[in-house]
DRENPALUM-662795 format. One record per residue: residue number from 1; residue in three letters; x, y, z of N, C-alpha, C, O in turn. Coordinates in Angstrom, 2 decimals, padded with zeros to 5 digits, always signed. Each point is the difference from the previous one (the first is absolute). Layout:
nr:rest:n_east:n_north:n_up:ca_east:ca_north:ca_up:c_east:c_north:c_up:o_east:o_north:o_up
NUM:ALA:X:Y:Z:X:Y:Z:X:Y:Z:X:Y:Z
...
***
This chain:
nr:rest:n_east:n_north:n_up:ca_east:ca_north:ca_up:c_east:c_north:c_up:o_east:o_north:o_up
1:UNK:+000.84:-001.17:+000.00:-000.84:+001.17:+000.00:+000.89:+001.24:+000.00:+000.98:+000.20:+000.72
2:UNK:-001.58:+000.76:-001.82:+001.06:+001.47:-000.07:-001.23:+001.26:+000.43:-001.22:-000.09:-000.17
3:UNK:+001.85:+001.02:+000.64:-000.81:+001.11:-000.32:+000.61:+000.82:-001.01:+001.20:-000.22:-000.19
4:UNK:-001.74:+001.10:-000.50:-000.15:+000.46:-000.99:-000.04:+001.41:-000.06:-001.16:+000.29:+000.29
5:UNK:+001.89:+000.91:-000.54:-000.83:+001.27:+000.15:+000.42:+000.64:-001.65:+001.08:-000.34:-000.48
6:UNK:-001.65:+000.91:+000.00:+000.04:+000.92:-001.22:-000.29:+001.24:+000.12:-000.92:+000.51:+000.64
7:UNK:+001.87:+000.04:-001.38:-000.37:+001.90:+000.16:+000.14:+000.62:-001.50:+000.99:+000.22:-000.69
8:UNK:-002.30:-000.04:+000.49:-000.22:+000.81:-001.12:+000.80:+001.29:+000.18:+000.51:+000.57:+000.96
9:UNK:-000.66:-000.29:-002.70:+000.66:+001.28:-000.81:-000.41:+001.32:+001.06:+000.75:+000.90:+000.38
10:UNK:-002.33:-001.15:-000.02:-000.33:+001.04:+000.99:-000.05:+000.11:+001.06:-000.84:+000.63:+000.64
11:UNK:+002.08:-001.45:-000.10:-000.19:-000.15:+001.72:-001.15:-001.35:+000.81:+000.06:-000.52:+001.11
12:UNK:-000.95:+000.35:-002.19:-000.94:-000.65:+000.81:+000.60:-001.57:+000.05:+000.76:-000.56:-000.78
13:UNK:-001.50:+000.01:+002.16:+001.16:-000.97:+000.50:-001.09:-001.22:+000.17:-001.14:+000.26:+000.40
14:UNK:+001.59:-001.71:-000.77:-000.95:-000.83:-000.36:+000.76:-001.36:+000.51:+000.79:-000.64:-000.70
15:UNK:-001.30:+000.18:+002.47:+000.55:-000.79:+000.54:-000.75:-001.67:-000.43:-001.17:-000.16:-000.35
16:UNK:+002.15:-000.86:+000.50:-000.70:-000.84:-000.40:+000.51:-001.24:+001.01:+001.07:-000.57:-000.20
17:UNK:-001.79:+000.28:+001.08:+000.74:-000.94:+001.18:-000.57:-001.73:-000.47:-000.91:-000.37:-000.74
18:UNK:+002.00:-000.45:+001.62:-000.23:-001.32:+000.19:-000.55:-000.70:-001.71:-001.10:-000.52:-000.23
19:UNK:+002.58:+000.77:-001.05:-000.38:-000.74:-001.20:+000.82:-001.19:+000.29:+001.18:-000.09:+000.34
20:UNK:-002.15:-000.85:-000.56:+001.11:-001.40:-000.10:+000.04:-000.18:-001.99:-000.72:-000.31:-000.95
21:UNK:+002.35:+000.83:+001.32:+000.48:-000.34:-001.32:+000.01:-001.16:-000.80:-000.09:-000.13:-001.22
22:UNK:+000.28:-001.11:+002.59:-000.48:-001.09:-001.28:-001.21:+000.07:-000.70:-000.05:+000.02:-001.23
23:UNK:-001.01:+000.02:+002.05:-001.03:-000.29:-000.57:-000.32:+001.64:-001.08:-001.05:+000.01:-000.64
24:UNK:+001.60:+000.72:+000.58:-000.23:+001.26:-000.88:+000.85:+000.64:-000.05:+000.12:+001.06:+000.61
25:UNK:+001.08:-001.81:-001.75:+001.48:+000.11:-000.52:-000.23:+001.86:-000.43:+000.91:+000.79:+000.28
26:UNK:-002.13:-000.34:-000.94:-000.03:+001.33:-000.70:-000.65:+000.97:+000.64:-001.16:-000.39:+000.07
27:UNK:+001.23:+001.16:+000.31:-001.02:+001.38:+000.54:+000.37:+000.80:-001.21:+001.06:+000.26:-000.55
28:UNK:-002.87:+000.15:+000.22:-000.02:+001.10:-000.45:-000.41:+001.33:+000.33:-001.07:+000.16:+000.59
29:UNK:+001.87:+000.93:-000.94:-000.79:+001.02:+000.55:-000.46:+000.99:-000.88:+000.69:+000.30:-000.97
30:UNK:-001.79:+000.26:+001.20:-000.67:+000.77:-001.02:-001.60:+000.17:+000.64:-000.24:-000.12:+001.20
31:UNK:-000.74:+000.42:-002.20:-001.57:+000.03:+000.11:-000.34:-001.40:+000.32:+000.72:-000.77:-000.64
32:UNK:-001.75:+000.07:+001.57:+000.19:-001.41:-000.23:-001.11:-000.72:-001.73:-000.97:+000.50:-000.57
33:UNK:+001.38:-001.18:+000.42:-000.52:-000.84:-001.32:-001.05:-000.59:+000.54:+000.00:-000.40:+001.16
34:UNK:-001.04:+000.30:-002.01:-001.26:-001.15:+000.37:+000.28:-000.90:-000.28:+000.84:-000.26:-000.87
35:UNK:-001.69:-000.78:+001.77:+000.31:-001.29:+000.27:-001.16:-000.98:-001.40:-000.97:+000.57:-000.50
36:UNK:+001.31:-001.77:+000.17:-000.58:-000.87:-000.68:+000.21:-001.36:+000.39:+001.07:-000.59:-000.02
37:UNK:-002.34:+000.08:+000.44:+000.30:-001.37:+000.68:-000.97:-000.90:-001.23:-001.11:+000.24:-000.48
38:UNK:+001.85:-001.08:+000.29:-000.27:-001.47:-000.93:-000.60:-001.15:+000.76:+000.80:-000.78:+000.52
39:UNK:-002.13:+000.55:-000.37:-000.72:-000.62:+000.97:-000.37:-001.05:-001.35:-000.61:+000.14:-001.06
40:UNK:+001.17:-001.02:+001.59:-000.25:-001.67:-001.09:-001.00:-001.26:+000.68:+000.52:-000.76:+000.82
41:UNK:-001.45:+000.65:-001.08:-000.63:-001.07:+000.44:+000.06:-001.22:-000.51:-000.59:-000.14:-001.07
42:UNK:+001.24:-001.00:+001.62:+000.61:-001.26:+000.22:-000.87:-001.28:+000.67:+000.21:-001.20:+000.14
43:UNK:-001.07:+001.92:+000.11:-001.11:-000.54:+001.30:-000.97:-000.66:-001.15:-000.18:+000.35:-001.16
44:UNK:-000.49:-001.63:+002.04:-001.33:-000.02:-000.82:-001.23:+000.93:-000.13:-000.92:-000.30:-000.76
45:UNK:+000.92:+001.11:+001.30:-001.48:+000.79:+000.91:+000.39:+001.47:-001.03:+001.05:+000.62:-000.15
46:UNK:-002.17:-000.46:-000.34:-000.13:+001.43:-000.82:+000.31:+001.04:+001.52:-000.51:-000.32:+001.07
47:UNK:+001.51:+001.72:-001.25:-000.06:+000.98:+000.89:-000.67:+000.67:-000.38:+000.17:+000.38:-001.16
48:UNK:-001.46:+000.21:+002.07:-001.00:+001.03:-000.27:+000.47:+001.31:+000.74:-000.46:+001.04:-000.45
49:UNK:+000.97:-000.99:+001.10:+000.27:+001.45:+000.83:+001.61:-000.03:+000.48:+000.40:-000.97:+000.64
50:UNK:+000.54:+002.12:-001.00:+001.03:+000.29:+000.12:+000.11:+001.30:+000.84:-000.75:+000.93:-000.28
51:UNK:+001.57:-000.83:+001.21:+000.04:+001.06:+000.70:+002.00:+000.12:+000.38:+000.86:-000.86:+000.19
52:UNK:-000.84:+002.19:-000.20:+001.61:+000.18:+000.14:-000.28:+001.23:+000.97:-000.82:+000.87:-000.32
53:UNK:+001.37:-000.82:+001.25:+000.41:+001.38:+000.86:+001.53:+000.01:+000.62:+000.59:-001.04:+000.29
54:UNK:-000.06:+002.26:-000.15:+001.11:-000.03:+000.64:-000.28:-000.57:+001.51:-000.97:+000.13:+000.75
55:UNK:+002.32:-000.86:-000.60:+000.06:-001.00:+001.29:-000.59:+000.69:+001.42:+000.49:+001.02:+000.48
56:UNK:-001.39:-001.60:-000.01:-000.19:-000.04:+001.83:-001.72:+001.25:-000.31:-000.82:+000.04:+000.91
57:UNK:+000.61:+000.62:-001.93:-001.15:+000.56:-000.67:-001.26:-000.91:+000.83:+000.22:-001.20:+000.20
58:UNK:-001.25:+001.67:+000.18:-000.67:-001.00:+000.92:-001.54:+000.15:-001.06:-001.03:-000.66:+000.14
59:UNK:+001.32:+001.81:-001.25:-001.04:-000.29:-001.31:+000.66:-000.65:-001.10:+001.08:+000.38:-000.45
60:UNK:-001.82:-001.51:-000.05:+000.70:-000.32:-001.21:-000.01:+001.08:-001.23:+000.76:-000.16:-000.96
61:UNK:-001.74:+001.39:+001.04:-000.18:+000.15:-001.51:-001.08:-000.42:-000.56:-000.92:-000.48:+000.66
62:UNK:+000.89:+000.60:-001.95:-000.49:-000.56:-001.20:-000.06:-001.34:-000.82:+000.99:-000.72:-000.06
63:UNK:-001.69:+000.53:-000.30:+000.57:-001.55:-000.54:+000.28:+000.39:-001.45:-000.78:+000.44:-000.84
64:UNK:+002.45:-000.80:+000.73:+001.11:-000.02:-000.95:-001.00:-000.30:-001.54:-000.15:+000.68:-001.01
65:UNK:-000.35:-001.87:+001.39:-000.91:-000.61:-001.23:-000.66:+001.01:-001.16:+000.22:+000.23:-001.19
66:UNK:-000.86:+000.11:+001.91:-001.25:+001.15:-000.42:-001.02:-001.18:-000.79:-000.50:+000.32:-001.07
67:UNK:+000.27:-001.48:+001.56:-001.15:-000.71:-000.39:+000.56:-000.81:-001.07:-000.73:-000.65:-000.75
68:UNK:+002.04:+000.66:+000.66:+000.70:-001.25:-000.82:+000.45:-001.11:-000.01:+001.22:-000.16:+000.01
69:UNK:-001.94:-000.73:-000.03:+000.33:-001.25:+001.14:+001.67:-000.61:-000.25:-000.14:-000.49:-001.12
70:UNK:+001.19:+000.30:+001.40:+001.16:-000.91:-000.17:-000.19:-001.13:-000.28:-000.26:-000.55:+001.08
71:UNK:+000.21:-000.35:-002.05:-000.32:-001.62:-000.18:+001.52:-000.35:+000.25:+000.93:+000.79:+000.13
72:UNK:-000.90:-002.38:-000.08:+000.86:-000.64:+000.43:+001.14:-000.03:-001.16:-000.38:+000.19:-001.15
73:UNK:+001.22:-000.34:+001.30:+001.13:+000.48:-001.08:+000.61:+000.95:-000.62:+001.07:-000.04:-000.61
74:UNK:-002.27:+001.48:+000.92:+000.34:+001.07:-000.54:+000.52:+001.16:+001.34:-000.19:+000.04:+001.22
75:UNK:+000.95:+000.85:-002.26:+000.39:+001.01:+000.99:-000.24:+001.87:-000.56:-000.27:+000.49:-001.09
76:UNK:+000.53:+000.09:+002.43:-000.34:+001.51:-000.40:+000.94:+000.93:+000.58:+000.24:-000.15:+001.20
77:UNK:+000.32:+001.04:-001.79:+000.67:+000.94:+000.70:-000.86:+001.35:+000.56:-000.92:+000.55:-000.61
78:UNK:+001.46:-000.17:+001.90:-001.20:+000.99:+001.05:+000.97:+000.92:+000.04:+001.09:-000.27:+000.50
79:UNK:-001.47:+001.84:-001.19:+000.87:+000.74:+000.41:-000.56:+000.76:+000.96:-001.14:+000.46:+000.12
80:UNK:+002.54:-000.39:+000.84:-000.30:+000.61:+001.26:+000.48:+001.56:+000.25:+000.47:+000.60:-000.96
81:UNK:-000.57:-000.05:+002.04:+000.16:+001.27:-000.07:+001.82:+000.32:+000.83:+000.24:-000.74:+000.96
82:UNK:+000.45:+001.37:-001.21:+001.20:+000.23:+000.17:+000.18:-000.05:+001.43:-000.99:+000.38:+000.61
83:UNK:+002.05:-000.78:+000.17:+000.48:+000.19:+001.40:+000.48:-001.27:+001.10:+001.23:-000.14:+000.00
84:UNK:-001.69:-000.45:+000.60:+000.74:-000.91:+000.73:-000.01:-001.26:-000.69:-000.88:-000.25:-000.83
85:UNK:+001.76:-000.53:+001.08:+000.73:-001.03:-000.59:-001.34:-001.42:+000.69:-000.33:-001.07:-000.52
86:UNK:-000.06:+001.64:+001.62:-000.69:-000.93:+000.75:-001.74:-000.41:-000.05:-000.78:+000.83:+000.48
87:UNK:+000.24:-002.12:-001.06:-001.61:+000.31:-000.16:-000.23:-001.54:+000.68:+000.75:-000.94:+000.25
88:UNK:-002.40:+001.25:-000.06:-000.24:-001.09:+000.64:-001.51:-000.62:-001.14:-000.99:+000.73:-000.05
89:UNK:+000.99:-001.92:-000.68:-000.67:-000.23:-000.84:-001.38:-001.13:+000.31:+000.15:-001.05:+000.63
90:UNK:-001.27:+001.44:-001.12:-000.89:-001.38:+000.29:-000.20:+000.07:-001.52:+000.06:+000.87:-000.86
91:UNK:-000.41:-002.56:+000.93:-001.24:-000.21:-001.13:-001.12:-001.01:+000.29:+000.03:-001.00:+000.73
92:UNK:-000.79:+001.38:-001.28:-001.28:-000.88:+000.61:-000.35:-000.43:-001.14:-000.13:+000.52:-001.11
93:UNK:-000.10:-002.18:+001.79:-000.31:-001.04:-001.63:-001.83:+000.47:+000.10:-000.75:+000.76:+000.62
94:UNK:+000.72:-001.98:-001.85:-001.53:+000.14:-000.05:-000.78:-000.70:+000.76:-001.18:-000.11:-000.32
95:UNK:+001.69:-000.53:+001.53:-000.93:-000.93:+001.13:+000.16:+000.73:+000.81:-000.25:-000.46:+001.11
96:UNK:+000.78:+002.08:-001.13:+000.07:+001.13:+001.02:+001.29:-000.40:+001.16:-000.17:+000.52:+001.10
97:UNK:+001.21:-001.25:-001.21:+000.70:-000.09:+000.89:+001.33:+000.83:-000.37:+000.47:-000.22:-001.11
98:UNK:+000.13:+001.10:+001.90:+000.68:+001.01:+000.12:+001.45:-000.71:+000.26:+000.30:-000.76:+000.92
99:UNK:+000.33:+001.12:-001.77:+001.60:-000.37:+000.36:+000.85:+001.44:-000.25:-000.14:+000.86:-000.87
100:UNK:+001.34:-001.01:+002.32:+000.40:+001.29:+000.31:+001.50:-000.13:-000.11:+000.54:-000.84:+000.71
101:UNK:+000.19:+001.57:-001.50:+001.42:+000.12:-000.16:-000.04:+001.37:+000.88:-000.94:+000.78:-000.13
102:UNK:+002.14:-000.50:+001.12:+000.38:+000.95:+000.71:+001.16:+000.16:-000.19:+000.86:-000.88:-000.07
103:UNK:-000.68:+002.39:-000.05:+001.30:+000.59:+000.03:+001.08:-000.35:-001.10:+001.23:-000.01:+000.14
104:UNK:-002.18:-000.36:-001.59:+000.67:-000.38:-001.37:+000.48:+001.36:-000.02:-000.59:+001.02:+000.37
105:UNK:+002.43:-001.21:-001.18:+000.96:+001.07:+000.07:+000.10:+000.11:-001.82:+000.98:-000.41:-000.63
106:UNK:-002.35:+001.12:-000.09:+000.28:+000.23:-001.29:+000.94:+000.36:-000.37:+000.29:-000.37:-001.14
107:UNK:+000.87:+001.42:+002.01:+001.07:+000.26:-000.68:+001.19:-001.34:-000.34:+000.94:+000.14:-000.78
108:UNK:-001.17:-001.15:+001.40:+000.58:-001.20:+000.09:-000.14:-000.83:-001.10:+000.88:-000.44:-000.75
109:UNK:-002.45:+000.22:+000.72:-000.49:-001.12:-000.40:-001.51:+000.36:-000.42:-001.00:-000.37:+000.61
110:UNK:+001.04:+001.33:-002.02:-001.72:+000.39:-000.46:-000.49:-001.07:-000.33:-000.81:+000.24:-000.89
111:UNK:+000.84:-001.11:+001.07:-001.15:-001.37:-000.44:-000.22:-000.85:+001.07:+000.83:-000.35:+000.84
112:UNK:-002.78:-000.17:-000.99:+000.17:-000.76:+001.46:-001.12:-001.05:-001.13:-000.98:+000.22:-000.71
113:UNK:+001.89:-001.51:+001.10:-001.31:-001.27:-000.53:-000.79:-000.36:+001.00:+000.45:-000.24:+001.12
114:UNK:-001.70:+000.15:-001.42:-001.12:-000.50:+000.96:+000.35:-001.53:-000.28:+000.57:-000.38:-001.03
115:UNK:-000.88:-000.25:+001.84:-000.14:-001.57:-000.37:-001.68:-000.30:+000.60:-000.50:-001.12:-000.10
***
C-alpha cells in the first residue's frame, strides 16, 4: 500500500491514500471516466431485473434492464456513471430470486458472469 499526493499546475493538491499497487499497477489522474460493466448471463434462468449502485448505497437504483430481459447465453454492456471504482450489483432471475455481488472493483475487473 502507497499513498499518493499530486499537485497540479495550479496549486491544487489531490491526496490519494492506502493504493495497493498490486492489485492497481496504474493510477490515473485526471476527470474520472465512466464506468461499463459487461454483465454475461451463463445461468439457466432468464435475468429480469439488474440493478448496479455504488458499494454500501442502501438504494439500489433503477433497474439497469429497462424491461430487457437477459436470456441465458447472452450478454450486455451497462454504462455507468463516472467515479468510484467500487459497486455493489443484483440481478434478479425470472423466479424473482435476487443474487448479490458486493463490492465488484470495475476498475479491476468490468465484467461479472452470472451463473
Amino acid at each position: 500500500m502507497i499513498d499518493l499526493r499530486a499537485v497540479q499546475a495550479d496549486g491544487a493538491v489531490r491526496d490519494l491514500r492506502g493504493i495497493d499497487t498490486c492489485a492497481t499497477p496504474r493510477v490515473v489522474l485526471g476527470p474520472p471516466l465512466p464506468h461499463v460493466l459487461l454483465l454475461e448471463n451463463r445461468g439457466r434462468q432468464v435475468v429480469t431485473l439488474a440493478y448496479v449502485s455504488p458499494a454500501g448505497q442502501r438504494d439500489w437504483g433503477m433497474d439497469r434492464l429497462e424491461g430487457r430481459p437477459l436470456l441465458p447465453g447472452a450478454s450486455l454492456s451497462l454504462p455507468l456513471p463516472p467515479g468510484e471504482c467500487l459497486f455493489d450489483i443484483r440481478a434478479v432471475t425470472g423466479r424473482g430470486a435476487p443474487v448479490d455481488h458486493r463490492g465488484v472493483d470495475l476498475c479491476i475487473q468490468p465484467r461479472l458472469v452470472l451463473r
